[in-house]
N, C-alpha and C positions, 0 to 999 in steps of 0.2 A: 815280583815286578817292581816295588819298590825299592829294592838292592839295585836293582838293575837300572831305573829311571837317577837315583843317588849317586851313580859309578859314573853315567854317561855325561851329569851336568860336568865337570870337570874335564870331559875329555876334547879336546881342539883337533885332533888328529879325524884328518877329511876320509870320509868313506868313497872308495875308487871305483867303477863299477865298469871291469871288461867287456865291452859287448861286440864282439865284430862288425865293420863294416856293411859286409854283404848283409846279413842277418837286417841290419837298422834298417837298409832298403828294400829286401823281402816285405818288411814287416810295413815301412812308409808308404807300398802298395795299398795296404787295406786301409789306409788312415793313419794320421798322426796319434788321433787316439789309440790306436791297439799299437803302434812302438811307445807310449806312455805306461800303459797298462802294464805293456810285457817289463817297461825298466822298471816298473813300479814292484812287481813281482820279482825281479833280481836284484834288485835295493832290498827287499825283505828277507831274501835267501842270503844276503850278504851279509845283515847285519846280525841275523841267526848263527853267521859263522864267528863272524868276532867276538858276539857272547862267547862263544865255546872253545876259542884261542883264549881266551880273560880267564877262564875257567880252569883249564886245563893245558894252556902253553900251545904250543905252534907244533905243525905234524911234522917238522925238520926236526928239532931241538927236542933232546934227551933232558927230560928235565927227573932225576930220580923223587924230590920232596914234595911232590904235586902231589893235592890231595882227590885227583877227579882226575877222572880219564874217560875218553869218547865210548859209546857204546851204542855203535852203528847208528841207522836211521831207519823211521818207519814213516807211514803217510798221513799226514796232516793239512790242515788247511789254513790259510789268512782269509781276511776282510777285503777283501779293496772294490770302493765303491758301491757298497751295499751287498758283494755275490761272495760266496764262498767260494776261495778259489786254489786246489789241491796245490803241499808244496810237501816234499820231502823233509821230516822235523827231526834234528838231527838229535841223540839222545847221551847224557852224561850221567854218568855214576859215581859215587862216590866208593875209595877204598875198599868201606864195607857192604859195598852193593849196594847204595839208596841212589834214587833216583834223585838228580838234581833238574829241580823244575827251571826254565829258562824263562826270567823275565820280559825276554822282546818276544817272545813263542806270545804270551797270555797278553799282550801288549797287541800285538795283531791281529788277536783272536776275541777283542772287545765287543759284548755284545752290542754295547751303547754304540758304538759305531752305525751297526748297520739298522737299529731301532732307530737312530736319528735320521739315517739316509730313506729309511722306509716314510719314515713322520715327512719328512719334507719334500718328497714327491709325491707323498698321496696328497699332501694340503695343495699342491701344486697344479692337479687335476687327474694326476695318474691313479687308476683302477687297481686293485686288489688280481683282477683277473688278467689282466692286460701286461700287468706290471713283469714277468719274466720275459713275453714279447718282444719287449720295449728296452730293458734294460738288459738281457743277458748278452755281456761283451765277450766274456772268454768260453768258451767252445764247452770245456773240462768244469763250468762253474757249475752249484749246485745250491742246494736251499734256498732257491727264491722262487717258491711254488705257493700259490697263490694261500694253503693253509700257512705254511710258513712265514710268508710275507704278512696273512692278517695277525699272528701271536707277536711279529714283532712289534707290528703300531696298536697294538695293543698296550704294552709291556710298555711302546715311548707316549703314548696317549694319555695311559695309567699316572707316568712321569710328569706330565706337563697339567693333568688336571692337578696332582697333588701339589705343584710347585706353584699352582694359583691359585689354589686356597691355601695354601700356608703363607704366602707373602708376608714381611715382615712390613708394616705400614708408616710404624714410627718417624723413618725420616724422610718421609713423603711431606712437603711444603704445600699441599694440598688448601686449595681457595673453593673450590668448586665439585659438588659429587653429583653427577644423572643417577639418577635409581630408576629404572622400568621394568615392569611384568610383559613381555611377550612370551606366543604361544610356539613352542619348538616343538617342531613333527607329533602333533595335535598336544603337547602337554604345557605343561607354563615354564616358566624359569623366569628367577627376580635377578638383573643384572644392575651392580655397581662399577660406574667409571668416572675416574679423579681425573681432575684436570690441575696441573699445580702453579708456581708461579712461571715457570718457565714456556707454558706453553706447552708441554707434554700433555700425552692423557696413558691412563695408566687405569688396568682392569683389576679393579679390586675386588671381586667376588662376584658368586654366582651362588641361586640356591634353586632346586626342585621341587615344586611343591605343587600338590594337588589343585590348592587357587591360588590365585594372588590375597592371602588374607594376611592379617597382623602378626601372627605365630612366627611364619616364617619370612618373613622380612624382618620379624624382633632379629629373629636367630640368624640370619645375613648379616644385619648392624650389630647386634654382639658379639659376632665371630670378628668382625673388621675392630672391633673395639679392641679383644682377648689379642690380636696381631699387633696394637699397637695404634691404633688411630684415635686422635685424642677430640673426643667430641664436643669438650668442652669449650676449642675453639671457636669463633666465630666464623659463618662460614655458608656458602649459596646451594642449600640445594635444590635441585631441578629436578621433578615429580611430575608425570602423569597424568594428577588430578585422582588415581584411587584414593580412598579415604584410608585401608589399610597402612599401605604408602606415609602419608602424613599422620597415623595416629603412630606409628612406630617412630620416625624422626622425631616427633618433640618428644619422646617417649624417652630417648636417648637421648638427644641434643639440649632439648629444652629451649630457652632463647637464646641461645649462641645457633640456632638454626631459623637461616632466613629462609623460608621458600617462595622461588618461582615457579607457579603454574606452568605446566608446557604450554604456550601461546597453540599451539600447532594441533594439539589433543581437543582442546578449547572449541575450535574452529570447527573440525572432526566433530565435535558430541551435537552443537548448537544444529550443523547440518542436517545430521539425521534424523532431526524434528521437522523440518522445514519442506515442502514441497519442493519439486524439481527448480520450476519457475523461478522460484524465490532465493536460490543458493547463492548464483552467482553475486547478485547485488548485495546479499548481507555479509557475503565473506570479503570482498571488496572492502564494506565500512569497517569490518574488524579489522580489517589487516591495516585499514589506513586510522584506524584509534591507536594501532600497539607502534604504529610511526611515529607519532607523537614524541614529541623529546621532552614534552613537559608534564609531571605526573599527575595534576588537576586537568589540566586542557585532554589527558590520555581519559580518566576518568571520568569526564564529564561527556565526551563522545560515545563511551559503551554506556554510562547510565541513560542517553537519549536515545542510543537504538536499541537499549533494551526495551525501553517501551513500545518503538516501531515494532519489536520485534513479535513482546506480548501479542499487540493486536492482533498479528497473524496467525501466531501460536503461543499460547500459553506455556507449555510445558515447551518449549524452546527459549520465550523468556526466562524462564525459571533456569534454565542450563547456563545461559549468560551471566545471570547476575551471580549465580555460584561461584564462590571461589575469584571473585573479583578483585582483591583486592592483592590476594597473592598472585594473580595474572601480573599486575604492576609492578613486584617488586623492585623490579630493575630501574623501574622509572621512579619509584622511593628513591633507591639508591644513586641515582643519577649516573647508570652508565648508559650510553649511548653507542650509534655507531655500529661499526663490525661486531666489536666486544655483543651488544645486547644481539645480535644476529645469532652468533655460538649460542650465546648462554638461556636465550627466550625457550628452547625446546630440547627435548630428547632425541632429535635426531640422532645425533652423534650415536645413540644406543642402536636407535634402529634405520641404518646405512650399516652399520657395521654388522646386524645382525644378516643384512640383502647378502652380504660376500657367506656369510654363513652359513645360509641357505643355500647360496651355489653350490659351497667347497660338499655340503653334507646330503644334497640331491644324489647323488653317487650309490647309498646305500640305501638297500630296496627292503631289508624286511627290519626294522629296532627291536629289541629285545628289551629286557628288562635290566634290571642292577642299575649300573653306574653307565649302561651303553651310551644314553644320548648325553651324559654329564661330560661326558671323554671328549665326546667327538663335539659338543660346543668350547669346550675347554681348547681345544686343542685350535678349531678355527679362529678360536679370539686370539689366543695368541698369535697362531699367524696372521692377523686381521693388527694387531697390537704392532707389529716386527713391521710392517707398514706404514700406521700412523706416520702424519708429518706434527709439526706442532702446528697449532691451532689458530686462525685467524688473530689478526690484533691483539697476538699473545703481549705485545709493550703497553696497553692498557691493565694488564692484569694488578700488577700495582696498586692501578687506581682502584677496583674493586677490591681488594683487602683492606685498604685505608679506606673507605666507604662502609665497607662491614664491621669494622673496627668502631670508627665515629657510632654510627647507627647500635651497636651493641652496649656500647658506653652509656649513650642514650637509655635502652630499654632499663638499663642495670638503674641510673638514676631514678627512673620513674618507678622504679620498684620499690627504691628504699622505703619512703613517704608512704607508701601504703599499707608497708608491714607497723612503723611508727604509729600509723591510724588507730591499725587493730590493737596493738600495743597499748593503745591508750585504753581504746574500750572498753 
């Protein structure tokens, strides 16, 4: 195949393809699609034969020093459009009788072909069982039975989880990473997604694990580390609130990692202590504290309704005042605006996880292995291949010189205190 893709880069000479008249209009009855299909099919028989004029000379011309001569034809198949669909494979031999394998034959006959066309009509909404239904165009097509159709998106599922955990991270300009534990068809998975300067977001790992606990979120941020992602930048990351979560980031980042609390999580925990009554007015004053553009005036509003809040519930107060300070970061850091809108929470994790849960409602009994690792793997990517860039992505800028300045900072105030001990 690669003799054969070598030969053709160099060749200018236009492929001709006779189709009769009457034939074009027989065929523009059933559709424009099936006179495509069918030239698509005599485009392939065509160029089958030029390999084997290349090979072996023209059926006119007496050529005696040729090394390869035809040796009839038997029944074989191409790809087109995901179905296997029967062609006459025409067959060359050499002098001493070896079969000369034809490059365009194994070129059409690509499985990645139809694993791709299978992968992107099942993320699309099409059924495993539906799927020959739905797409069998040529009358004579074969293997696309619903076991066959499942080994192929298997085989491209396979493909796509492994090309998202291998990602190569290093020249990722990465400002911003979401880490969150949600639960997929009753089990966990820890998802990482980078946002960079540009406004992109970009799915940088996934892990399976029995909890959301430190083990495996260490082994999530060490695998992104071993690909290339350098932690030692400074840099925003957006959590949750598990404590797993944040014992793994500074575990790895140390103070090149700023965290903001998901505002949104925040909200979520503080309610589920709270009577009915009482929800809507406290979520009201939270949302109108994390409005704030100023970072005293922001914390000074939740340290006075945390008290309100005590009164009512103890263990509600207690959920607010946690983790308060990394609720702020952003208003530490002085971004405002759209920008602190993206950056305040995890959603971005989990909106993308809703199309997830559409694309994977589909499939009624999971298995074990790698089953539900593929089939999240495979929806983020197609969830990914959507992405637009990201709200007030021409502030981002601002937020890397913000974490810059603020890192500078932390590093200074660190000097002086090792000095202290120093002295001691």
């Amino acid at each position: 195949m690669d003799d054969f893709a070598q030969r053709a880069k160099g060749t200018q000479e236009p492929i001709q393809i006779p189709i009769p008249l009457a034939e074009v209009l027989d065929l523009a009855k059933q559709g424009l699609g099936e006179v495509l299909r069918q030239v698509g099919k005599t485009f392939i028989q065509k160029v089958l034969e030029l390999e084997v004029e290349h090979l072996v000379g023209e059926r006119s011309k007496e050529n005696a020093d040729r090394q390869a001569y035809r040796w009839g034809t038997e029944e074989g198949y191409c790809l087109i459009d995901g179905e296997k669909v029967p062609i006459p494979r025409p067959r060359v031999r050499t002098r001493k009788g070896r079969e000369v394998p034809l490059g365009s034959y194994h070129l059409f006959q690509k499985a990645s072909l139809v694993e791709e066309a299978v992968w992107s009509k099942i993320m699309r909404g099409l059924t495993m069982r539906s799927y020959k239904e739905v797409l069998q165009h040529f009358a004579e097509a074969y293997g696309i039975e619903k076991s066959t159709v499942s080994e192929h998106f298997i085989e491209a599922s396979r493909k796509k989880l492994d090309d998202l955990v291998g990602r190569k991270l290093d020249k990722l300009p990465l400002c911003a990473i979401f880490i969150d534990g949600t639960f997929f068809k009753r089990e966990p998975l820890i998802v990482a997604i980078g946002l960079d300067l540009l406004g992109r977001k970009h799915v940088l790992g996934l892990r399976q694990g029995a909890t959301e606990n430190a083990a495996v979120v260490s082994d999530l941020l060490s695998d992104m580390q071993a690909r290339g992602l350098d932690f030692s930048q400074p840099r925003l990351y957006v959590l949750d609130g598990s404590k797993a979560l944040r014992a793994a980031v500074d575990r790895v980042a140390g103070r090149a990692a700023f965290i903001q609390r998901c505002q949104v999580h925040k909200i979520r925990n503080v309610m589920d202590h709270l009577i009915e009554s009482h929800q809507p007015t406290i979520r009201m004053h939270m949302q109108a504290a994390f409005c704030n553009a100023d970072y005293y005036h922001a914390k000074k509003s939740l340290l006075n309704l945390q008290e309100r809040v005590s009164r009512m519930n103890y263990s509600a107060g207690q959920s607010l005042e946690e983790g308060l300070e990394d609720m702020l970061m952003l208003h530490k850091l002085g971004i405002t605006g759209r920008l602190r809108e993206v950056l305040c929470s995890t959603n971005m994790i989990e909106s993308s996880f809703s199309v997830v849960d559409q694309i994977c409602r589909r499939v009624k009994n999971w298995q074990g292995g790698d089953h539900r690792l593929r089939w999240a793997a495979s929806a983020l990517c197609y969830v990914e291949s959507r992405w637009k860039r990201t709200k007030a992505y021409r502030q981002l800028p601002l937020l890397k010189t913000a974490l810059q300045v603020q890192y500078e900072e932390r590093m200074r105030q660190l000097v002086p205190s090792k000095r202290g001990k120093t002295a001691a």
